[in-house]
C-alpha positions in Angstrom: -55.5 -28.1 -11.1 -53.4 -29.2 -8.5 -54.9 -30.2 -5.1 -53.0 -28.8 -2.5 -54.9 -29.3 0.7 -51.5 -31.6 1.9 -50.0 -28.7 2.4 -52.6 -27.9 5.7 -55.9 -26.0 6.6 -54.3 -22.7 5.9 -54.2 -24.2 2.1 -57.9 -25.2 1.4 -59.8 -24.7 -1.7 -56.3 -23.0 -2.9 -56.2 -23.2 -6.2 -53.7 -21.5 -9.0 -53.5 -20.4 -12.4 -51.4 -23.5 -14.1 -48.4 -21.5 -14.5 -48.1 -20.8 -11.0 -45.7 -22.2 -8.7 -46.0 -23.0 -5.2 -43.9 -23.7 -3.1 -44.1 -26.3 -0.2 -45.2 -25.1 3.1 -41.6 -24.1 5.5 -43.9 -24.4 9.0 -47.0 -25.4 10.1 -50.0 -22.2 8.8 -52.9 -21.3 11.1 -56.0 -22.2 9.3 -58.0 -20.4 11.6 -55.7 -17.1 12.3 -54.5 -15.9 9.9 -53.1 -13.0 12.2 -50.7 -15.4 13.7 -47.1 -13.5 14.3 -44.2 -16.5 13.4 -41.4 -14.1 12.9 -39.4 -14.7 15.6 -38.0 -11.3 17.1 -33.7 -11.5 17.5 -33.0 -10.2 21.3 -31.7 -8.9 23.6 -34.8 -7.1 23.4 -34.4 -3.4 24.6 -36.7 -1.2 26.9 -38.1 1.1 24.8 -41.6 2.9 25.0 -44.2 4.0 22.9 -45.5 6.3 24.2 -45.5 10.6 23.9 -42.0 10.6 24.1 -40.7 8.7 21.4 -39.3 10.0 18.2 -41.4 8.6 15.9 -39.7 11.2 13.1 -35.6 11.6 13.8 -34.7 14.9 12.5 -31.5 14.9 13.6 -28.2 15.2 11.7 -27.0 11.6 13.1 -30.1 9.8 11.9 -30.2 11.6 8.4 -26.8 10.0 7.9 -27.4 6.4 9.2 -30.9 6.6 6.4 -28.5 7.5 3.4 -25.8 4.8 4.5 -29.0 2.3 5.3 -30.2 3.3 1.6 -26.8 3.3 -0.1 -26.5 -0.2 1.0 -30.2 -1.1 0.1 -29.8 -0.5 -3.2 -25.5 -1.9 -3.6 -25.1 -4.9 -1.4 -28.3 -5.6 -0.6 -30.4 -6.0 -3.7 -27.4 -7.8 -5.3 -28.0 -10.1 -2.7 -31.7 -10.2 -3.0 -30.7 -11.4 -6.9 -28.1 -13.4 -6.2 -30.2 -16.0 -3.4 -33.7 -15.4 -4.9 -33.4 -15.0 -8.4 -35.2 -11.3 -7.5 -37.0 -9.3 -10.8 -40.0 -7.3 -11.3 -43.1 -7.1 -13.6 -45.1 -4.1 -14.6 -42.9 -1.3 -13.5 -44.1 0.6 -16.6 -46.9 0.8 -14.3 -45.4 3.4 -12.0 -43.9 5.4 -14.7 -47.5 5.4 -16.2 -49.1 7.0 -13.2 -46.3 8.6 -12.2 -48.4 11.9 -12.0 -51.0 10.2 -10.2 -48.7 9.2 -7.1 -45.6 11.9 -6.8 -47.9 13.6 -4.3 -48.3 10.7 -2.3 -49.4 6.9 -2.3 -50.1 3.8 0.0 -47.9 0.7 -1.6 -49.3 -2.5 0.1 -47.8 -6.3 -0.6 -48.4 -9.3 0.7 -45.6 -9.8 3.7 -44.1 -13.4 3.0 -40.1 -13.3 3.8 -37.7 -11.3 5.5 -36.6 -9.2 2.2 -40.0 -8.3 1.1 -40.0 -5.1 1.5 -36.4 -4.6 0.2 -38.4 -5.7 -2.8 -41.0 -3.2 -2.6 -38.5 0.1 -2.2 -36.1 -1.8 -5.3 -39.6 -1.4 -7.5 -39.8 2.5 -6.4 -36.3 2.8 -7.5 -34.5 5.6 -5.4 -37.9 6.7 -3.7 -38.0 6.6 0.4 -41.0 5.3 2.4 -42.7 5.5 5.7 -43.2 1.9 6.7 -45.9 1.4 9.6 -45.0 -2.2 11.9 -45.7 -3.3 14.6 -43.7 -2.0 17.8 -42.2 -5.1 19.6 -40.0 -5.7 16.9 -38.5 -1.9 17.1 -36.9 -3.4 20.6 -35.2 -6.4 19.3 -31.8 -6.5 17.7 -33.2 -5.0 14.4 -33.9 -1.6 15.3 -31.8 0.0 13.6 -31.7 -1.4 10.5 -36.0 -1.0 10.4 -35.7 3.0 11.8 -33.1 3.3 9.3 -35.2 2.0 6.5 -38.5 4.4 7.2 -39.7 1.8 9.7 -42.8 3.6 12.0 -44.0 1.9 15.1 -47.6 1.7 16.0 -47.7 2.3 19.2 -48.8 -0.7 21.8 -49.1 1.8 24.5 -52.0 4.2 24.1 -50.2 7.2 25.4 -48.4 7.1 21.8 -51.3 6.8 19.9 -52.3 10.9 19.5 -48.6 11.5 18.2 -48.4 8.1 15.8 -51.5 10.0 14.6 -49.7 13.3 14.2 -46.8 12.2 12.6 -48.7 10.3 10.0 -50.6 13.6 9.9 -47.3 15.5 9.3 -45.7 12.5 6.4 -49.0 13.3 4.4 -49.4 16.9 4.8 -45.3 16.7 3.5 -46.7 14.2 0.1 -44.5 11.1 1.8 -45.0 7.7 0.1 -46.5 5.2 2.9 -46.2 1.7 2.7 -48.2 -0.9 4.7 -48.3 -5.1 5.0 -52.2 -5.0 5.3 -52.2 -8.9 6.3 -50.1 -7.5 9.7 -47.4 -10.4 10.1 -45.2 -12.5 7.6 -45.8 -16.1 7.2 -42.4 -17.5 5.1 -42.6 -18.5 1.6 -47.0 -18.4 1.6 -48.6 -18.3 -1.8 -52.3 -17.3 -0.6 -53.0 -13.9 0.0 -54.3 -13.3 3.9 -57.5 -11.2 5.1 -56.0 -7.5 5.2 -56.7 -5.0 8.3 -59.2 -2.3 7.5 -56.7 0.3 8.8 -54.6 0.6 5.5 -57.8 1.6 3.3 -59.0 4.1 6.1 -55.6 5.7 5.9 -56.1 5.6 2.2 -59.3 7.2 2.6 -58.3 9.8 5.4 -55.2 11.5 3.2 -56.5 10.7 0.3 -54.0 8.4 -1.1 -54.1 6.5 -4.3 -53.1 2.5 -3.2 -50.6 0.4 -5.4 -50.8 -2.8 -4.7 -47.7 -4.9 -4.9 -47.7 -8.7 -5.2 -45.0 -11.3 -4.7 -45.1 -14.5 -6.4 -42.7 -17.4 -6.2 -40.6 -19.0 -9.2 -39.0 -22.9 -9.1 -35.1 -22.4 -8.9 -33.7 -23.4 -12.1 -30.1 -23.4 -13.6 -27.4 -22.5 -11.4 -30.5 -21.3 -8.7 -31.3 -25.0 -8.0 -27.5 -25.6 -6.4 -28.3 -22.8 -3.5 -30.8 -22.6 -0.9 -32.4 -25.4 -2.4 -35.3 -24.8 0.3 -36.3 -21.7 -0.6 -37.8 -20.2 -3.9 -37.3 -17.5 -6.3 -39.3 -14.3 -6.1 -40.7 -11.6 -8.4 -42.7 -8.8 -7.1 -45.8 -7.8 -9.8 -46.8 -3.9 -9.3 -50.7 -3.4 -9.9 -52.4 -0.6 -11.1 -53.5 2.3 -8.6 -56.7 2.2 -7.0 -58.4 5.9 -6.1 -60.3 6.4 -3.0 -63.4 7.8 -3.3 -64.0 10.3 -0.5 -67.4 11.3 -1.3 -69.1 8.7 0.2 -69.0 7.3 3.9 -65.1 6.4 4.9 -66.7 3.4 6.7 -67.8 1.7 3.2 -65.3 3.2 0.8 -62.5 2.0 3.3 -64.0 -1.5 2.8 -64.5 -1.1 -0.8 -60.9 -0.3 -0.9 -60.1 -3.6 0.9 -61.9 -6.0 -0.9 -60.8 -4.3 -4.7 -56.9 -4.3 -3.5 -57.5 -8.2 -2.5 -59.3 -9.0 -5.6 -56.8 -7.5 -7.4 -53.5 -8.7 -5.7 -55.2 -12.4 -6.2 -55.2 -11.6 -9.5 -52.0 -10.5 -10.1 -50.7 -13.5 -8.1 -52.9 -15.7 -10.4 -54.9 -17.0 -7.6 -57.8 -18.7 -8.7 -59.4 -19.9 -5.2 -57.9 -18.5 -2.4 -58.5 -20.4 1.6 -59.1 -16.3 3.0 -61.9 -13.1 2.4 -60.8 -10.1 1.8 -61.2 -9.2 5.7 -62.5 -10.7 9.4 -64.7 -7.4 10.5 
């Protein structure tokens, strides 16, 4: 197997199924946090708070019609786009028409967070379904916002004032069946083939609504053919869909939440053909 600790501390003991490809590190990885934000946020950043008074669900007429222009161009322009640079496809989406009775009343999607269209990926697998997308709240003020509300993008608050109605909505989406989807590793890190430690709040949301988890990896591919005369920097991409794993909310939420972690990161290394990966499942 390939040894690829030149590519940094954040690459030790990484090791991959032969038929994997991995692509050369595009900055400098944290070895030591692996929570380290590196997306830079686009300004002017705006004044916006989290707090009690913020919309975290826009029911108005305005907003309804901005989400089905955002989603109209999602699925046109935008995943043309998403083949056309990065050779996009997807494996195992008989998965979700297998289980499909298993998640129409609700599911957490999770995937690894690795580049800027990643979760363009994720909603392209769903075909046609909408998510809730929980993110961090700095990037809300930056020149993004309205493409992330527009997309199903929830804030988490960073003021605590916001916290009790975050809560609420997320009470109201599951009460209502809504699909939720959460990067579990936090922050993206470009073009990374090992799978990060994943923040224990996903699995107790899992546990609290009792949602089903489908884990979602993506994998990178060498360009080849015409692919290797554009963007010759960056790789191709293909998002694997897992099998669903059911919470079991007979026993304590504290263990079954971790339980929950540790068999979605087991599995998504798996799926991504991972054979020794540099992170555990979690840092408690």
């Amino acid at each position: 197997m390939k040894d690829y600790s030149q590519y940094g501390p954040a690459y030790r003991n990484f090791q991959v199924r032969d038929d994997v490809y991995v692509p050369a590190p595009v900055a400098e990885f944290s070895g030591d946090n692996p929570f380290t934000r590196m997306a830079k946020i686009r300004g002017p950043l705006k004044d916006i708070a989290f707090d009690e008074t913020y919309p975290f669900i826009d029911k108005s007429l305005k907003f309804k019609l901005n989400q089905f222009a955002c989603y109209t161009i999602l699925y046109t322009a935008a995943a043309f786009m998403n083949k056309l640079r990065y050779g996009f496809k997807v494996e195992g989406m008989d998965k979700i028409r297998r289980n499909r009775k298993l998640i129409e009343n609700g599911v957490m999607t999770v995937c690894n967070h690795v580049y800027r269209w990643d979760m363009m990926c994720v909603l392209l697998a769903m075909r046609f379904r909408r998510s809730n997308i929980l993110m961090y709240a700095q990037p809300f003020r930056g020149k993004d916002n309205w493409f992330m509300r527009t997309i199903g993008g929830i804030p988490i608050p960073d003021e605590r004032s916001g916290l009790r109605k975050f809560n609420e909505t997320l009470d109201t989406l599951a009460a209502q069946h809504k699909w939720l989807h959460v990067f579990p590793e936090s922050c993206s890190w470009k073009f990374y083939s090992p799978i990060r430690p994943f923040m224990i709040g996903t699995f107790n949301l899992a546990y609290k609504y009792n949602y089903p988890i489908l884990p979602f990896v993506i994998t990178f591919r060498e360009r080849t053919g015409i692919y290797k005369y554009f963007y010759k920097d960056e790789p191709l991409v293909t998002l694997h869909v897992g099998d669903p794993i059911i919470p079991d909310t007979t026993v304590p939420r504290k263990a079954e939440a971790q339980r929950l972690r540790d068999l979605t990161h087991s599995a998504m290394l798996e799926m991504a053909g991972i054979v020794s990966n540099p992170w555990p499942a979690g840092i408690d």
